[in-house]
C-alpha positions as CSV (number, residue, x, y, z in Angstrom):
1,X,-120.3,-63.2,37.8
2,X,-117.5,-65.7,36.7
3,X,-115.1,-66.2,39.4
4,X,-111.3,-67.0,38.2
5,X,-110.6,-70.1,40.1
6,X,-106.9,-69.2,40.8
7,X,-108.5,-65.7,42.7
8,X,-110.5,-67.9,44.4
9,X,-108.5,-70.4,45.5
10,X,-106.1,-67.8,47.4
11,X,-109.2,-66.6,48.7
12,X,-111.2,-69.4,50.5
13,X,-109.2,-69.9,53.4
14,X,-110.9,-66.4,54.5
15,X,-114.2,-67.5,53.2
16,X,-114.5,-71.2,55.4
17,X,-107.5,-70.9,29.9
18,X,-104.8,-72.1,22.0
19,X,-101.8,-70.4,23.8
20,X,-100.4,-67.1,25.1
21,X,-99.5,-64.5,27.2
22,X,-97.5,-61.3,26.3
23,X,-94.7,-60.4,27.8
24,X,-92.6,-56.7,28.8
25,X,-92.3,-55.6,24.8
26,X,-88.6,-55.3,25.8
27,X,-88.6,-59.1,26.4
28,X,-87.5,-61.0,23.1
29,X,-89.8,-63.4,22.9
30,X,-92.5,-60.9,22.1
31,X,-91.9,-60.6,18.4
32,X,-92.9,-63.0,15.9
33,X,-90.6,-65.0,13.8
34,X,-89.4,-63.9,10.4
35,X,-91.7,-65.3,7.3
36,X,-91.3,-68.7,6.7
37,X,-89.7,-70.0,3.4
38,X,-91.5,-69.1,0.3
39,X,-94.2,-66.3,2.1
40,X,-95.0,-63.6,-0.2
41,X,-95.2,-60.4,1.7
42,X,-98.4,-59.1,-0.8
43,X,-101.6,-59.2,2.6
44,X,-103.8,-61.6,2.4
45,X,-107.0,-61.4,0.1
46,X,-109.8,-60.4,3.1
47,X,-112.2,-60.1,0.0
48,X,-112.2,-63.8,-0.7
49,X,-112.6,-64.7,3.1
50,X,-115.4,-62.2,3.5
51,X,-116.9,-63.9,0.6
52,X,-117.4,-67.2,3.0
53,X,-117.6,-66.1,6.3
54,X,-119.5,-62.7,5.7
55,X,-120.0,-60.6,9.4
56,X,-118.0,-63.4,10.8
57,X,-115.0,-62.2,9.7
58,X,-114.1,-59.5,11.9
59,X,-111.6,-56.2,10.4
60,X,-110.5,-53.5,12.7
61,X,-113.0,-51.2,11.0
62,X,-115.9,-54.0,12.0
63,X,-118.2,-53.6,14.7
64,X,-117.2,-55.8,17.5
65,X,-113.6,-56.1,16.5
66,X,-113.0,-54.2,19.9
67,X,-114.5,-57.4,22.0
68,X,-113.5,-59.9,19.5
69,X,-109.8,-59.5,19.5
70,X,-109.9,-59.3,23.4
71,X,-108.8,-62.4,25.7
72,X,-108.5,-63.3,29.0
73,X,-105.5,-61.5,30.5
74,X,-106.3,-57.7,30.0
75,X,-102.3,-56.9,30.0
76,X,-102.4,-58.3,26.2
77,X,-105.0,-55.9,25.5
78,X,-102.7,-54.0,23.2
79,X,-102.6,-56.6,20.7
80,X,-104.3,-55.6,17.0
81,X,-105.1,-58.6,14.7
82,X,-105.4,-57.8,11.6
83,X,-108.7,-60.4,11.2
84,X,-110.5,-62.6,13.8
85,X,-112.3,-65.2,11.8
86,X,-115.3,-66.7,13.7
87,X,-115.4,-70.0,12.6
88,X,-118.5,-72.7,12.8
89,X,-116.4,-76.0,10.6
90,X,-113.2,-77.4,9.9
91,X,-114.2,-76.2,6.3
92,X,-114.4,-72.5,7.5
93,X,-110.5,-73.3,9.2
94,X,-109.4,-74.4,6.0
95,X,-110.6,-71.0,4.0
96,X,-109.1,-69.2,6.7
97,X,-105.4,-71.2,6.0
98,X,-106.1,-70.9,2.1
99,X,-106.3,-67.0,2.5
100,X,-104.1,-66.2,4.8
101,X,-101.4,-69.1,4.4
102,X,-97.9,-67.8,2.9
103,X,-98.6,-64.2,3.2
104,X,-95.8,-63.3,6.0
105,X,-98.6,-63.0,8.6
106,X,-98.8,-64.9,12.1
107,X,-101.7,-67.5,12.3
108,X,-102.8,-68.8,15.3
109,X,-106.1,-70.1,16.9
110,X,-108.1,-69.6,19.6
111,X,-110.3,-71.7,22.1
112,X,-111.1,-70.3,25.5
113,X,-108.6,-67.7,25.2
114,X,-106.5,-67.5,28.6
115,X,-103.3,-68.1,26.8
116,X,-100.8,-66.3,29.2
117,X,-98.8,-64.5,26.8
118,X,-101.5,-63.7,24.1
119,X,-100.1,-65.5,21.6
120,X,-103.3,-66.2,20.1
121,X,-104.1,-63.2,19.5
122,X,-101.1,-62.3,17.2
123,X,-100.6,-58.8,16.1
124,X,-101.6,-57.9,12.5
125,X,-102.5,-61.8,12.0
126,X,-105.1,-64.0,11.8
127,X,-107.2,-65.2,15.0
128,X,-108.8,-68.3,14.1
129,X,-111.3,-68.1,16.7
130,X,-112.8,-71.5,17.3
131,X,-116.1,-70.5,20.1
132,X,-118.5,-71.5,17.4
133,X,-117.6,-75.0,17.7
134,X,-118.8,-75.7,21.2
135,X,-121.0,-78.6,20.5
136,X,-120.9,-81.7,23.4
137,X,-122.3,-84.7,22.8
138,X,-122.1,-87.8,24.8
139,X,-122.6,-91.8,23.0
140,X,-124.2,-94.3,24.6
141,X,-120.4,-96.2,25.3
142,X,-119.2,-93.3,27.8
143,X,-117.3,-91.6,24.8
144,X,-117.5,-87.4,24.2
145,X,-117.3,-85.8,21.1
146,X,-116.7,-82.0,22.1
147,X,-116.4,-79.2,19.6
148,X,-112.6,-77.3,19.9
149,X,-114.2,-73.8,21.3
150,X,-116.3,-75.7,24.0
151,X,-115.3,-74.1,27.7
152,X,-115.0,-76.4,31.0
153,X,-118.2,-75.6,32.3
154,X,-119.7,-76.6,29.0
155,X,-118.4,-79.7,29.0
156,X,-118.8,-80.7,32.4
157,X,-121.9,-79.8,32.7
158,X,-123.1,-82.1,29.4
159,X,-121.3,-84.7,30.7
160,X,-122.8,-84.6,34.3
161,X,-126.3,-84.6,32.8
162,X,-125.2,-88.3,31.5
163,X,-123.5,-89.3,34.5
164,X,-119.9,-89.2,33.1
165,X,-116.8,-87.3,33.9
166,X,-113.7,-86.1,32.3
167,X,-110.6,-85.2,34.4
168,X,-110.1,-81.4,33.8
169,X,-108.9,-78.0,35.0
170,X,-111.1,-76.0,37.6
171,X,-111.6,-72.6,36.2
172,X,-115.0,-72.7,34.0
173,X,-113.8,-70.4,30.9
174,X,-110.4,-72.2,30.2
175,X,-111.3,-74.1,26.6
176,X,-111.0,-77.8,26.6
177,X,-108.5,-77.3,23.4
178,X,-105.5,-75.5,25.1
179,X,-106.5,-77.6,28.2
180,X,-106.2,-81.1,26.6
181,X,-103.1,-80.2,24.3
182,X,-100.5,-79.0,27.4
183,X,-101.6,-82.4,29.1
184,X,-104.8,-81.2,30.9
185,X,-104.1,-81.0,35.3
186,X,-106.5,-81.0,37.3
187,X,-108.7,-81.8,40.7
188,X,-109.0,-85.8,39.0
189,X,-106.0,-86.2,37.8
190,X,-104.6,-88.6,40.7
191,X,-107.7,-90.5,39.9
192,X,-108.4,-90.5,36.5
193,X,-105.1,-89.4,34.6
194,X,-104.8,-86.2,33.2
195,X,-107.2,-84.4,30.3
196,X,-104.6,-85.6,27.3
197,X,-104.7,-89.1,29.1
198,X,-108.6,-89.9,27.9
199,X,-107.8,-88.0,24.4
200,X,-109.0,-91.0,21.7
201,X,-109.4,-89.1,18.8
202,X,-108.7,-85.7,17.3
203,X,-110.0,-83.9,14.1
204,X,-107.1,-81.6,12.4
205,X,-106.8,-79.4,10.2
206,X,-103.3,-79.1,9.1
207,X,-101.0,-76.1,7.8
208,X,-101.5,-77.3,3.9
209,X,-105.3,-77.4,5.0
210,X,-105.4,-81.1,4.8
211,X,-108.1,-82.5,7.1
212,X,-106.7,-85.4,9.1
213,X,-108.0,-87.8,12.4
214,X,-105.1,-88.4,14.4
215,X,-105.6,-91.7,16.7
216,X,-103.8,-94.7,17.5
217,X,-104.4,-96.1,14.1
218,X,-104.5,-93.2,12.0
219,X,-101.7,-90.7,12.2
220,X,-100.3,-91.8,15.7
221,X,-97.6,-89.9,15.6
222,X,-99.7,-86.3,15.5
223,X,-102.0,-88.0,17.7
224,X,-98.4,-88.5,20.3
225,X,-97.5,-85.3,19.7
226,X,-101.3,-83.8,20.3
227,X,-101.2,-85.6,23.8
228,X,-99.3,-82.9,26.0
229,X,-97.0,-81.2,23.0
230,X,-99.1,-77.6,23.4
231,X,-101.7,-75.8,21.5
232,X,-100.9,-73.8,18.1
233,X,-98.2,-76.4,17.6
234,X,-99.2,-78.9,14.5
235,X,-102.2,-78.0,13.5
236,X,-106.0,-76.3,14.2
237,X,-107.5,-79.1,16.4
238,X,-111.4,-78.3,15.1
239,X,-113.1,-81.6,17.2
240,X,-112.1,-83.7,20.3
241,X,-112.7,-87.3,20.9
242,X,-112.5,-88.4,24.6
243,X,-113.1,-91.6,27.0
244,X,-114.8,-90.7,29.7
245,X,-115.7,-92.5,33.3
246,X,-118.9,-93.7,35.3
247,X,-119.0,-90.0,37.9
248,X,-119.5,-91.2,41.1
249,X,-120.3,-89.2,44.6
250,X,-116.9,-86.8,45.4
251,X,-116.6,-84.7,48.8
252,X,-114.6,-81.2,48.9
253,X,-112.9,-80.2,51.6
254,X,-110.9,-76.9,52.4
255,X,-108.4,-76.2,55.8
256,X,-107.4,-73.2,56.5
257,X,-104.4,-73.0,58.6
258,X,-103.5,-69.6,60.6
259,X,-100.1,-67.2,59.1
260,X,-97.1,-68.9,60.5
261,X,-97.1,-72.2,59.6
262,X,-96.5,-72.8,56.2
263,X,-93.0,-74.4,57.1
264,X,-95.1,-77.5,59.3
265,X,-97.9,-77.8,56.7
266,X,-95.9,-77.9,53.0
267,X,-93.6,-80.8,54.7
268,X,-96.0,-82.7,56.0
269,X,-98.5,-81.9,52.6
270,X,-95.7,-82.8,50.4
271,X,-95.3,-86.6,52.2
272,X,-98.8,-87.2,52.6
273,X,-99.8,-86.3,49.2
274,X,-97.3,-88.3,48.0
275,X,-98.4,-91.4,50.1
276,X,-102.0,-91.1,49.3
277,X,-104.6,-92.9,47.9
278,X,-105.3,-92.4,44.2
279,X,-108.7,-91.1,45.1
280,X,-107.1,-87.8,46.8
281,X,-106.4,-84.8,45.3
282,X,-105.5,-81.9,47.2
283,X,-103.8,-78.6,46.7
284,X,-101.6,-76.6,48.5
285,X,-102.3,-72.7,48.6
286,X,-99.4,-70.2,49.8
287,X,-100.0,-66.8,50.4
288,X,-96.8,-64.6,50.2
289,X,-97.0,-62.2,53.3
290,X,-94.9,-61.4,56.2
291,X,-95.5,-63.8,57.3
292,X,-96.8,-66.1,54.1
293,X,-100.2,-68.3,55.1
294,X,-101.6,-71.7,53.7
295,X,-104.2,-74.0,52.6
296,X,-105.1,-77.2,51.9
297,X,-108.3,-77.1,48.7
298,X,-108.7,-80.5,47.3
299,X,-111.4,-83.1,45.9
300,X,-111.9,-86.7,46.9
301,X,-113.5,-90.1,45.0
302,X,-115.3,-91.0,47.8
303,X,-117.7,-89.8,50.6
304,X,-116.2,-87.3,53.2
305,X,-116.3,-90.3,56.3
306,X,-112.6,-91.9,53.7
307,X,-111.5,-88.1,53.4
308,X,-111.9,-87.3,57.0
309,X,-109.4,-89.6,57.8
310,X,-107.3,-88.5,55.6
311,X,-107.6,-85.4,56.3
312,X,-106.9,-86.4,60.2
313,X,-103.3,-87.6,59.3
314,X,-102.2,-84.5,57.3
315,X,-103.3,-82.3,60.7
316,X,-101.1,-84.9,62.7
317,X,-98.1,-84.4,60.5
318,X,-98.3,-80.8,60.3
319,X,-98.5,-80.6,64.1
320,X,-100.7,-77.4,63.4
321,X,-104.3,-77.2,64.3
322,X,-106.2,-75.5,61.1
323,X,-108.0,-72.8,61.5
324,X,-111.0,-73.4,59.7
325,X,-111.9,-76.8,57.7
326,X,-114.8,-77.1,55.4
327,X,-115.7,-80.5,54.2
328,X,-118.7,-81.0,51.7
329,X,-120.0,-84.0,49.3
330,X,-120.9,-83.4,45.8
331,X,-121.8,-84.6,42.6
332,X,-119.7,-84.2,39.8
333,X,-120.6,-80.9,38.6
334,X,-121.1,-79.5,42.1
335,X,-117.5,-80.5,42.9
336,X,-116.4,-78.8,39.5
337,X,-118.3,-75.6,40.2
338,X,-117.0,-75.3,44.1
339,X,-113.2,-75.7,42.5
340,X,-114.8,-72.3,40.1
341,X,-116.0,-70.5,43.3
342,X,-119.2,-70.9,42.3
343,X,-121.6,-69.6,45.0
344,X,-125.2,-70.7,44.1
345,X,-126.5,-74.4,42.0
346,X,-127.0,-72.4,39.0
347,X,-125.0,-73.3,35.7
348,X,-125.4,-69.6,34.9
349,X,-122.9,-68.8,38.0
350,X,-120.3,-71.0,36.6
351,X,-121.0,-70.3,33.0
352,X,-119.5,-67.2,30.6
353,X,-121.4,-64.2,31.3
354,X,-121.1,-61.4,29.2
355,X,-121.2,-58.0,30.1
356,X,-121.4,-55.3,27.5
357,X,-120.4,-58.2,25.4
358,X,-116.7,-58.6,27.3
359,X,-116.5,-61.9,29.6
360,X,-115.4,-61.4,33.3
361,X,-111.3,-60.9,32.5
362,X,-108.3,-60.3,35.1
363,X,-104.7,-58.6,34.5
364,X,-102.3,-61.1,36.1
365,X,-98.8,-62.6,35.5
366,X,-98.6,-66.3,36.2
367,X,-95.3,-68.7,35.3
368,X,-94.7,-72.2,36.5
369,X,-92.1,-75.0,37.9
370,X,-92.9,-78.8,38.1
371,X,-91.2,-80.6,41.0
372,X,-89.6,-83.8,40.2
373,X,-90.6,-86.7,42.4
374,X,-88.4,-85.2,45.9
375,X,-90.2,-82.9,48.2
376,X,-88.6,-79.2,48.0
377,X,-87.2,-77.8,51.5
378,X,-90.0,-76.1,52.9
379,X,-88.4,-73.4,55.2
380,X,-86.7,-72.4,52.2
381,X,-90.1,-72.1,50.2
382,X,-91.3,-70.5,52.9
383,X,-88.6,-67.7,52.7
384,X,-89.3,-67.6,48.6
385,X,-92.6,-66.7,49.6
386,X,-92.0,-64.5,52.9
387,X,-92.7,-60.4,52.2
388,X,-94.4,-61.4,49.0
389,X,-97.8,-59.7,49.7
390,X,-100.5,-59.9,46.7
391,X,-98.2,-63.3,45.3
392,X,-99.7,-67.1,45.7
393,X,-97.8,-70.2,45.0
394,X,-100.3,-72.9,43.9
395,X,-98.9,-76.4,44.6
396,X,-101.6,-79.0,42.5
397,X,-100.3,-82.5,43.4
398,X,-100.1,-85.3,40.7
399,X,-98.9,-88.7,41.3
400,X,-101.5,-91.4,40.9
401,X,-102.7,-91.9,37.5
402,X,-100.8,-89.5,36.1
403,X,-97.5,-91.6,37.2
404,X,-98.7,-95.0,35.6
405,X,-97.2,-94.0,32.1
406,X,-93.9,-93.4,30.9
407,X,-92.5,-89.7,29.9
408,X,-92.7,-90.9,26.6
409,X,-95.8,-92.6,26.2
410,X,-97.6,-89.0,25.9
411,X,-95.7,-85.8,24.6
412,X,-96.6,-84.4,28.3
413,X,-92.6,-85.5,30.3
414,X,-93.6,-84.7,33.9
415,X,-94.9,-88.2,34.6
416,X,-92.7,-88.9,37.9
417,X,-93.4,-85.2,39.2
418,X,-95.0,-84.5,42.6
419,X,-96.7,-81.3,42.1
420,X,-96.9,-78.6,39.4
421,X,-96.2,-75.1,41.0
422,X,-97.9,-72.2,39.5
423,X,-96.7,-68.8,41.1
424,X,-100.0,-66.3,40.0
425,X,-100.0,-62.7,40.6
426,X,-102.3,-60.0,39.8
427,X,-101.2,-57.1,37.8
428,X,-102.2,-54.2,35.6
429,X,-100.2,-52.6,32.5
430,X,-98.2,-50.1,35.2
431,X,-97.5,-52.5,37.5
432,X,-96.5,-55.9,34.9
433,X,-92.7,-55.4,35.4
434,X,-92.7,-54.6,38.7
435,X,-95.1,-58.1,39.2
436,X,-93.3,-59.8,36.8
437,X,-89.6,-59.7,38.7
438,X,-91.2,-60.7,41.6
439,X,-93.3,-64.3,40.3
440,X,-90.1,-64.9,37.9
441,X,-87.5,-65.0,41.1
442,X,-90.0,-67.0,43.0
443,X,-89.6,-69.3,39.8
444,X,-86.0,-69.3,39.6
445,X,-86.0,-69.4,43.5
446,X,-88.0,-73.1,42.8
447,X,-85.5,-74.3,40.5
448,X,-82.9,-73.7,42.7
449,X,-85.0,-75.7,45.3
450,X,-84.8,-78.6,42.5
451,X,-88.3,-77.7,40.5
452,X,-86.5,-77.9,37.3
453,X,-89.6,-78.5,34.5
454,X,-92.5,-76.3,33.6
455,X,-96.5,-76.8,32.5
456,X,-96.6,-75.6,28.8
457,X,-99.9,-74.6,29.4
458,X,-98.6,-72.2,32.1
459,X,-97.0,-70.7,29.3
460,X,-93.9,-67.8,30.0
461,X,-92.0,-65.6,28.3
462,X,-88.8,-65.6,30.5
463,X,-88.4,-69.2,31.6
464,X,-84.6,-69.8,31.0
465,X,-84.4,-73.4,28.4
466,X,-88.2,-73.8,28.2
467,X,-88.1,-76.4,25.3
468,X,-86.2,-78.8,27.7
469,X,-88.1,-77.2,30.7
470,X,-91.8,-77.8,28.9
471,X,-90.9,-81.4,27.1
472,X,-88.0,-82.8,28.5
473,X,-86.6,-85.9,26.8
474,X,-89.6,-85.8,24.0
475,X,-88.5,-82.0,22.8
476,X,-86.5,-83.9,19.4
477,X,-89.5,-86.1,18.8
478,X,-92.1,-83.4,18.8
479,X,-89.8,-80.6,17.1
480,X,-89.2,-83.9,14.6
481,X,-93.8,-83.8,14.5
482,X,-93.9,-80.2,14.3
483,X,-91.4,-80.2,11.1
484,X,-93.2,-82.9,10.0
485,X,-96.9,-81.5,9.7
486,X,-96.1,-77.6,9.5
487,X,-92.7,-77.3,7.6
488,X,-93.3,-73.9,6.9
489,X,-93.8,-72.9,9.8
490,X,-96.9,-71.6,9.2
491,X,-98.2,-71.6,13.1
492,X,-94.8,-70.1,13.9
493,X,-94.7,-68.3,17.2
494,X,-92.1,-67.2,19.9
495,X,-92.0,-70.6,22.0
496,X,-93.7,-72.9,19.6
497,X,-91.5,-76.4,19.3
498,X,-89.3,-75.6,16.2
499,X,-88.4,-72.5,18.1
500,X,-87.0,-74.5,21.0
């Protein structure tokens, strides 16, 4: 089966995700806009779309509606589209805008479909589901061309088989679309820049269903916005264009350090991480508990003689000896599929696998913080975390490459930041409130700590001033794009830009 790579991550001490999540129902974000100007409130004509997309189109009554509507995170099981259009084109995206557009019901689309909050599955709307366009193909010149509904796995793995690589997230289902929009972190980033950062080209197909290529030359400012401004935002993105690298050998390494010392390690992590080559990514794993444990997961550019070392100093610092430590080489691929919890050298381990037609899903509540470029305190993370059984704090360092552009260059702000912090909880429908109060004081515990920002693509339905958290400085700019390209706010939803 699929693992989750944030289960697995909190996990492997012992053993050596276009946009959403929904929130309590009592939370305001939850509802949908009002129409936009001019929206009749007359349903859309299903006939016509039926007429194009035949079983593809997928009603309540339909068989399969009760798979097709579902995504990732089970706690936004509840929500009932009206329609999930399967769509194979941009041309099939367009008939789905020319049906539905102006008819007072939410449109959104969907990729991999571990949006947090469920927004793309809006209720009585339109899911534009993009899985059938999944296609990978890489030129002879390094570049990718990779279908909006292609998953990680897929991509890596098309890309390893030509001996490139393209800096991405670690859990195999997430799609590339929501990935690459919110800016794209992951195990390469220090290295490589992050997924937005290698983004050359994207095709999009706009509210008005105009079919545009956004690039340096054509449209640059959608293709700005489209580089860390968030899925659902400006458009359907139906095809990606990236620049990828040469893969060369990595090494993976894990340590395991025993209950206790989370105070020693986080300092010393936080200073060497920061000092490090650009070759070095590592992660650091709290556990809350009483009292909270640790662990350093992380990927190197290199072979595991330059990591050892490495490695050596961060133990020194910490002062603590680990208690287990794990460090492997691997290809490209390999390296990806050990960050998935992968346990075998099969694709099929990493890769979707459906049972009874549903993927492998989780019920979780996840919410974010991005440090600036100072360390936090970390006996007072520690405390944040102390008692907190069944809670993780995943620290994934930046730096590097990711640092070597402005805030501005890309509509992704948090350039000069350290670390993003994602606090990840598992929860079902009885427990989400209880779950949720917990991972959102942990959050507003961070800020206090001076982790003002958030990861858009850690998206969250109670994060106090999240326009300003998400974008920073570019939030006028992009709300300026967002007017711009959907001024009817046809892709309206609860924390899309113009809401901000």
């Amino acid at each position: 089966m699929t693992v989750d790579r944030r289960r697995f991550l909190t996990t492997l001490g012992a053993a050596a995700t276009l946009v959403a999540a929904r929130g309590n129902p009592a939370h305001a974000l939850t509802a949908f806009p009002a129409r936009a100007r001019g929206w009749a409130a007359a349903p859309p004509d299903w006939r016509t779309l039926r007429a194009r997309l035949g079983t593809r189109l997928v009603r309540p009554s339909d068989p399969g509606y009760g798979t097709a509507r579902l995504g990732y995170n089970k706690l936004n099981d509840s929500r009932l589209p009206a329609a999930v259009a399967q769509c194979v084109s941009a041309d099939d995206v367009r008939a789905c805008l020319d049906v539905a557009r102006g008819h007072g019901i939410p449109i959104a689309a969907r990729s991999g479909g571990h949006g947090y909050l469920g927004y793309g599955i809006p209720a009585q709307g339109l899911v534009i589901d993009l899985r059938g366009m999944a296609d990978v193909r890489v030129r002879a010149d390094g570049t990718a061309e990779v279908g909006a509904g292609a998953r990680l796995i897929e991509v890596y793995a098309a890309l390893a088989q030509a001996g490139r690589l393209l800096p991405g997230g670690s859990c195999p289902t997430v799609g590339v679309s929501g990935l690459a929009l919110g800016g794209g972190i992951g195990v390469l980033t220090r290295k490589y820049g992050l997924t937005c950062d290698r983004l050359a080209t994207a095709e999009v197909v706009t509210a008005d269903s105009r079919l545009l290529t956004a690039s340096p030359a054509d449209e640059p400012e959608l293709y700005w916005a489209l580089r860390g401004g968030g899925g659902g935002n400006f458009g359907v993105v139906t095809r990606f264009g990236f620049t990828t690298a040469p893969a060369p050998g990595l090494t993976v390494f894990v340590l395991g350090f025993p209950a206790g010392s989370v105070t020693e390690v986080l300092g010393a992590w936080q200073h060497w991480v920061a000092g490090a080559p650009f070759e070095l990514w590592a992660s650091c794993q709290i556990s809350g508990g009483a009292p909270p444990s640790c662990r350093i997961v992380g990927c190197y550019v290199g072979d595991p003689n330059g990591v050892g070392v490495l490695l050596d100093d961060l133990v020194r610092a910490a002062g603590t000896t680990p208690s287990s430590r794990t460090v492997a080489p691997e290809d490209y691929l390999g390296a990806m599929k050990f960050m998935a919890g992968c346990s075998n050298d099969t694709i099929a381990q990493c890769h979707p696998t459906w049972e009874g037609g549903v993927l492998p899903r989780a019920g979780f509540v996840a919410v974010s913080r991005m440090l600036g470029p100072a360390p936090l305190d970390p006996a007072k993370v520690t405390e944040l975390m102390a008692g907190r059984s069944g809670v993780d704090l995943l620290l994934d360092s930046l730096g590097g490459a990711v640092g070597d552009l402005a805030p501005g260059a890309t509509a992704f702000p948090h350039r000069d930041s350290l670390a993003s912090a994602q606090v990840y909880a598992a929860a079902t429908a009885l427990s989400e409130d209880r779950v949720r109060t917990t991972v959102d004081t942990i959050r507003d515990g961070l800020a206090g700590l001076g982790a003002h920002g958030a990861y858009v693509n850690y998206i969250d339905g109670t994060l106090p001033d999240w326009g300003t958290a998400y974008y920073g400085g570019n939030l006028p700019r992009l709300k300026d794009a967002a007017r711009h390209y959907d001024p009817d706010g046809v892709f309206a939803f609860p924390q899309s830009v113009t809401a901000a």
